[in-house]
C-alpha positions in Angstrom: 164.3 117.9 91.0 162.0 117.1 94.2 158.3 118.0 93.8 157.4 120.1 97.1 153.8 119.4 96.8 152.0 115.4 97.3 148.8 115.5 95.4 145.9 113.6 96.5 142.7 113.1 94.4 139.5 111.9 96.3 137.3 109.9 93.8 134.0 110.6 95.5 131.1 107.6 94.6 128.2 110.7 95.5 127.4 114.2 94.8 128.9 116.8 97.4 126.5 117.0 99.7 126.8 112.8 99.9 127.9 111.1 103.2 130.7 110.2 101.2 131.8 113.4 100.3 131.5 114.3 104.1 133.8 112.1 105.1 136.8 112.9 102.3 136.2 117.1 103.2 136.3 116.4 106.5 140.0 114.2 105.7 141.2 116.6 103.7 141.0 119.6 106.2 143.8 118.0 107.9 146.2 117.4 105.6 149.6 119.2 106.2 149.4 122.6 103.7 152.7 120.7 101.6 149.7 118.7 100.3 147.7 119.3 97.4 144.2 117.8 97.5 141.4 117.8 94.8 138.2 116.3 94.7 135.8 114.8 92.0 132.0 113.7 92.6 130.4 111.7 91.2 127.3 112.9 88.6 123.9 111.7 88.6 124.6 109.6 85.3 126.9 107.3 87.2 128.8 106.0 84.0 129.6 109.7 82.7 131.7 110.3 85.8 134.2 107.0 85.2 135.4 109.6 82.0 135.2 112.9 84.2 137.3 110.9 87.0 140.1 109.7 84.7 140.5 113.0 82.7 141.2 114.9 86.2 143.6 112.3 87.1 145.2 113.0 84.3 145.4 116.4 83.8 146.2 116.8 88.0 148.6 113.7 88.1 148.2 112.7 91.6 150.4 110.9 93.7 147.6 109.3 95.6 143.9 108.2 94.4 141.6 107.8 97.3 138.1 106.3 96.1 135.4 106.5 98.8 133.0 103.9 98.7 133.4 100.7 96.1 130.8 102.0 93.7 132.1 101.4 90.4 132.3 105.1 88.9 135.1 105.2 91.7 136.7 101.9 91.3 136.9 101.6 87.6 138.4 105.2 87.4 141.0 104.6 90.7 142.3 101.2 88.5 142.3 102.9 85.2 144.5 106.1 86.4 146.6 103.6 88.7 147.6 101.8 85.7 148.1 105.3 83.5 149.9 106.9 85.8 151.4 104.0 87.9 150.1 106.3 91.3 148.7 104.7 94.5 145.4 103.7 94.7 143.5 103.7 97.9 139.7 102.6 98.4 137.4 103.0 101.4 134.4 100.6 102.3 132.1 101.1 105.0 130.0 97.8 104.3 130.5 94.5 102.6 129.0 95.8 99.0 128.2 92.3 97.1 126.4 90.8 100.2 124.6 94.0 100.9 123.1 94.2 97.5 122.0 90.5 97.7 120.6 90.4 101.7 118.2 94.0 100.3 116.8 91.8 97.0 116.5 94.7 94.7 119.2 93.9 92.1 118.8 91.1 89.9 121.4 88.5 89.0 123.5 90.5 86.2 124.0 93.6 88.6 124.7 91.4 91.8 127.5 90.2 89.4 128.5 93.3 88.7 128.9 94.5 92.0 130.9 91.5 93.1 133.2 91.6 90.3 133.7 95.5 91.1 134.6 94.7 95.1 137.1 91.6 94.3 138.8 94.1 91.8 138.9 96.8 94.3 140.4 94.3 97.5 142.4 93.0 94.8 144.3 96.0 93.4 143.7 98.4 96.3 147.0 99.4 97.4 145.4 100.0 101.2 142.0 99.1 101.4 140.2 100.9 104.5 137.2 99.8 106.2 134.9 101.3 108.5 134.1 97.8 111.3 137.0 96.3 113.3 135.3 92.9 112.8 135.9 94.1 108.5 139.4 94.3 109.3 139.4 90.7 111.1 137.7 89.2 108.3 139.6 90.6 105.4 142.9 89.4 107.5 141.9 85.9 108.1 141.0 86.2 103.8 144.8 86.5 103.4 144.7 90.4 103.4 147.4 92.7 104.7 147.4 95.9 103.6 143.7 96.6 105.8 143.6 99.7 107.6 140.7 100.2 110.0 139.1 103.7 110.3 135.6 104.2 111.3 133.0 106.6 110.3 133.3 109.9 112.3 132.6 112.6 113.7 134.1 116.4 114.5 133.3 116.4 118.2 134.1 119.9 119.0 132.3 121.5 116.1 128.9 119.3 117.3 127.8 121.8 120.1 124.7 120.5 122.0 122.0 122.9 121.1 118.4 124.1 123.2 116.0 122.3 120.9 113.1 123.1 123.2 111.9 125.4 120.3 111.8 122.6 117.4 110.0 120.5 119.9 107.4 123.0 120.2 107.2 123.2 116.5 107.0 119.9 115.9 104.5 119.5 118.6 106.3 116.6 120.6 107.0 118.7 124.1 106.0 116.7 126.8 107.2 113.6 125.4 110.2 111.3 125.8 111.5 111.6 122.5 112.9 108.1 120.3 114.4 109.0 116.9 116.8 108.1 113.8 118.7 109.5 111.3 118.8 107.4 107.9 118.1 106.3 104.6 115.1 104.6 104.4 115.6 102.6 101.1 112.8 100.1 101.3 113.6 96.3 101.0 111.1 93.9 99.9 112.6 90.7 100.7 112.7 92.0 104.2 109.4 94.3 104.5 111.8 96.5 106.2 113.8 99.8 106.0 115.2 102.2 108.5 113.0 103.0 111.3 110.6 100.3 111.0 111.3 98.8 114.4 110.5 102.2 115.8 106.9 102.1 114.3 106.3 99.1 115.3 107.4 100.1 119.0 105.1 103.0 119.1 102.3 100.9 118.2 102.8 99.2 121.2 103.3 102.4 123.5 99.7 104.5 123.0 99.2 104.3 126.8 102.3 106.3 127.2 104.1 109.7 126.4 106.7 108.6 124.2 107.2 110.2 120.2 109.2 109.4 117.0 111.2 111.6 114.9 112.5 110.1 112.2 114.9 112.5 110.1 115.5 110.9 106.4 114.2 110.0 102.8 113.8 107.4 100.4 111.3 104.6 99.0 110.4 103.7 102.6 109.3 106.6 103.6 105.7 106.3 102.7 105.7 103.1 103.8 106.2 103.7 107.3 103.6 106.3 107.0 101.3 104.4 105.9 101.9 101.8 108.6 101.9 104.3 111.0 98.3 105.1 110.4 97.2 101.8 110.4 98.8 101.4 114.1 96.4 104.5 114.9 100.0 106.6 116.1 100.9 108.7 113.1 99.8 111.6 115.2 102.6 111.1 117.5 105.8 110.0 114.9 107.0 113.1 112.6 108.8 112.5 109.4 110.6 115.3 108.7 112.7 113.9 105.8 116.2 114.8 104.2 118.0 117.5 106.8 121.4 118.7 105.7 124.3 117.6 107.7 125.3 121.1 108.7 121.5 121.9 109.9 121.5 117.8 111.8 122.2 119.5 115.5 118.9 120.4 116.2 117.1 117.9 115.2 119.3 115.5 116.7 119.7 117.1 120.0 115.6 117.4 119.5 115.7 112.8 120.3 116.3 111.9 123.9 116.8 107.9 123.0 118.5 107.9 119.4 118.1 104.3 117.5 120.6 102.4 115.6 119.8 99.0 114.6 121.8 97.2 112.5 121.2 93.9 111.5 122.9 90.4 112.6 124.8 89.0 109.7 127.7 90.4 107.9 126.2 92.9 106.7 125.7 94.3 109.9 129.0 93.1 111.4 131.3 95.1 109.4 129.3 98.6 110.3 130.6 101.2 112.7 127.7 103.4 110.3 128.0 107.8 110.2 125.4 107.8 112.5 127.0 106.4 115.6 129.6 108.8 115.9 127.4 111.8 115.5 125.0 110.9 118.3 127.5 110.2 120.9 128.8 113.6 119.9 125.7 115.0 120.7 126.0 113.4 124.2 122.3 111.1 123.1 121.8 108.0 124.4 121.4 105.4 122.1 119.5 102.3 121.9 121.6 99.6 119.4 121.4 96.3 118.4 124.4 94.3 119.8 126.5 94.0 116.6 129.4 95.9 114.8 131.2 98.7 116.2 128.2 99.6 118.7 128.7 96.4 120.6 132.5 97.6 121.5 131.6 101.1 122.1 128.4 101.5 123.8 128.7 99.2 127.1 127.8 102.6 130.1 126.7 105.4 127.2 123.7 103.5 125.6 121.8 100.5 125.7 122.5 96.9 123.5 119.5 95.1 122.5 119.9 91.7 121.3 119.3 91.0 117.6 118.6 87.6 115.3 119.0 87.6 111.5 117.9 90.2 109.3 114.9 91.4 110.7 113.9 89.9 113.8 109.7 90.6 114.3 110.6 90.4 118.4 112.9 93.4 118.0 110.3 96.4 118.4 109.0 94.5 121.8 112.3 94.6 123.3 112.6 98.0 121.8 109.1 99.4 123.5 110.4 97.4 126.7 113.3 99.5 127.2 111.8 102.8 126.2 109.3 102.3 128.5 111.6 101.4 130.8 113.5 104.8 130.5 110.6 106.6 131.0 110.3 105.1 134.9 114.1 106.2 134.8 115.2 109.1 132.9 118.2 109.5 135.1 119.3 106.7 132.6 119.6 109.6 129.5 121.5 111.3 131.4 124.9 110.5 129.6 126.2 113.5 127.6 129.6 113.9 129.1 130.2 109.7 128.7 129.0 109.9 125.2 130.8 112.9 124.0 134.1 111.1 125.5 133.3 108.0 123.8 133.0 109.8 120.2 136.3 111.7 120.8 138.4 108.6 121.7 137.1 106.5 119.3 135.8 108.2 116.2 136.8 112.6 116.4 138.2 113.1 112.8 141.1 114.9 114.6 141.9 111.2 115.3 140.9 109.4 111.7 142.6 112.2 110.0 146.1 111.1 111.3 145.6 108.1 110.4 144.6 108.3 106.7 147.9 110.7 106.8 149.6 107.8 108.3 148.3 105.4 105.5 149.2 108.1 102.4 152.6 108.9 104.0 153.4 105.1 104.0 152.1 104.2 100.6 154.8 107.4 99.0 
């Protein structure tokens, strides 16, 4: 007898409201209705999901395992039920774990193991292993790797309607001002003395004579940080934290930033990024300002602006940075690229697109 239904099981390395999980619901919408799909995230007790995982797989019995994210809840899980139940196993990076974890210098020797050992298992016994950076793809394959697919972080272009955010603006008390802005984590690194929107503090500090504002949309460790050095630059007044901001409430605020940042830095860690972020402001027809590395430096060229970028954190960055913002403020015909940038997220990174080929991928691998 021929089973009607394909199962697929997304192992989930976050909770449900995670970028991670995201990216598998948006996947699974458009799966063919002959397809069965369940999900399991991850719990805050990382360890306690590696049981909850396997269980499922076993009660559900799926034809396909799709782990997002090499975390090791996920990975362990994906290779244990593979092994049980002999099903396909696919996992999904968007970074180079093991040299992210040692570039940030806040793990110590027996977890950078760790995390290495849990990578070289996962491009090891992945049946596909997907990554999110072409240049990720390239370097796996000249590794020896074969069974690579590349599919980016993205976006759902049609759903992301550009919104009047001339209210929030007034809120926020940033009308009148060319507005520079990020979406992110900003998990503080103390090798670097850096996290997500530093560059754009140090900017400002070097734009008081001017009408320019920050909005930086995001939490973590860093966070007070940048506050803090934004008062000692004398410009807290004019940058607004406004923290964590669910992904279905992003529009807004995102439409609220006339130059959106995404810096990303030049090393391998950097290299192998398209990063979430991307996709959703060229959706929202922004204009963004990127360093010249990863997937930004194939896709921006006529929507955006490359800036170049050295090492890890390069202290010349925010000048260049408050160069070109002042720059856009002589010429704001410059921002003026929402048809370009929507058409650049929808051939490049709409999950219509992304979504046919992860079918493509499962539909191979059964």
């Amino acid at each position: 007898m021929i089973e009607s239904q394909i199962r697929l099981l997304f192992f989930v390395n976050g909770s449900q409201a995670s970028a991670a999980a995201i990216r598998s619901q948006f996947f699974a919408k458009r799966f063919p209705r002959d397809w069965e799909v369940r999900f399991c995230y991850r719990p805050k007790r990382k360890w306690q999901g590696v049981l909850t995982f396997i269980q499922t797989a076993l009660t559900f019995r799926p034809h396909i395992i799709y782990v997002v994210d090499t975390a090791y809840t996920g990975v362990l899980s994906g290779l244990a039920a593979k092994k049980i139940l002999g099903c396909k196993l696919i996992i999904d990076s968007g970074d180079v774990a093991y040299e992210l974890a040692k570039s940030t210098g806040n793990y110590s020797k027996r977890q950078l193991a760790l995390i290495n050992s849990i990578e070289q298992l996962a491009l090891r016994n992945a049946d596909r292993f997907v990554v999110r950076g072409s240049f990720h793809k390239e370097l796996l394959n000249q590794q020896g790797m074969k069974n690579v697919e590349f599919i980016p972080d993205g976006v759902e272009v049609e759903e992301s309607k550009i919104v009047d955010a001339s209210e929030l603006k007034q809120s926020l008390g940033l009308s009148g001002y060319l507005i520079v802005g990020l979406v992110g984590s900003m998990e503080w690194s103390e090798r670097h003395q850096m996290c997500y929107g530093w560059d754009v503090i140090e900017a400002m500090g070097m734009l008081k004579d001017v009408p320019i504002a920050a909005l930086l949309i995001g939490d973590g460790n860093g966070k007070a940080i940048l506050e803090g050095r934004a008062r000692e630059l004398g410009v807290s007044d004019r940058i607004k934290f406004v923290g964590h901001i669910p992904y279905e409430k992003l529009s807004t605020y995102i439409c609220t930033i006339d130059a959106c940042i995404s810096t990303q830095s030049n090393d391998v860690v950097g290299m192998v990024r398209t990063t979430g972020k991307l996709p959703l402001y060229l959706a929202y027809g922004r204009y963004v300002i990127a360093t010249d590395v990863g997937e930004a430096k194939k896709v921006l060229p006529n929507v955006g602006y490359l800036l170049p970028y050295q090492g890890v954190r390069d202290n010349l960055h925010p000048q260049r940075l408050s160069e070109h913002l002042r720059l856009l403020l002589q010429e704001p015909q410059q921002l003026q690229i929402t048809a370009k940038a929507r058409q650049m997220a929808a051939e490049n990174f709409d999950y219509d697109l992304l979504g046919q080929r992860v079918i493509s991928v499962c539909q191979q691998l059964i």
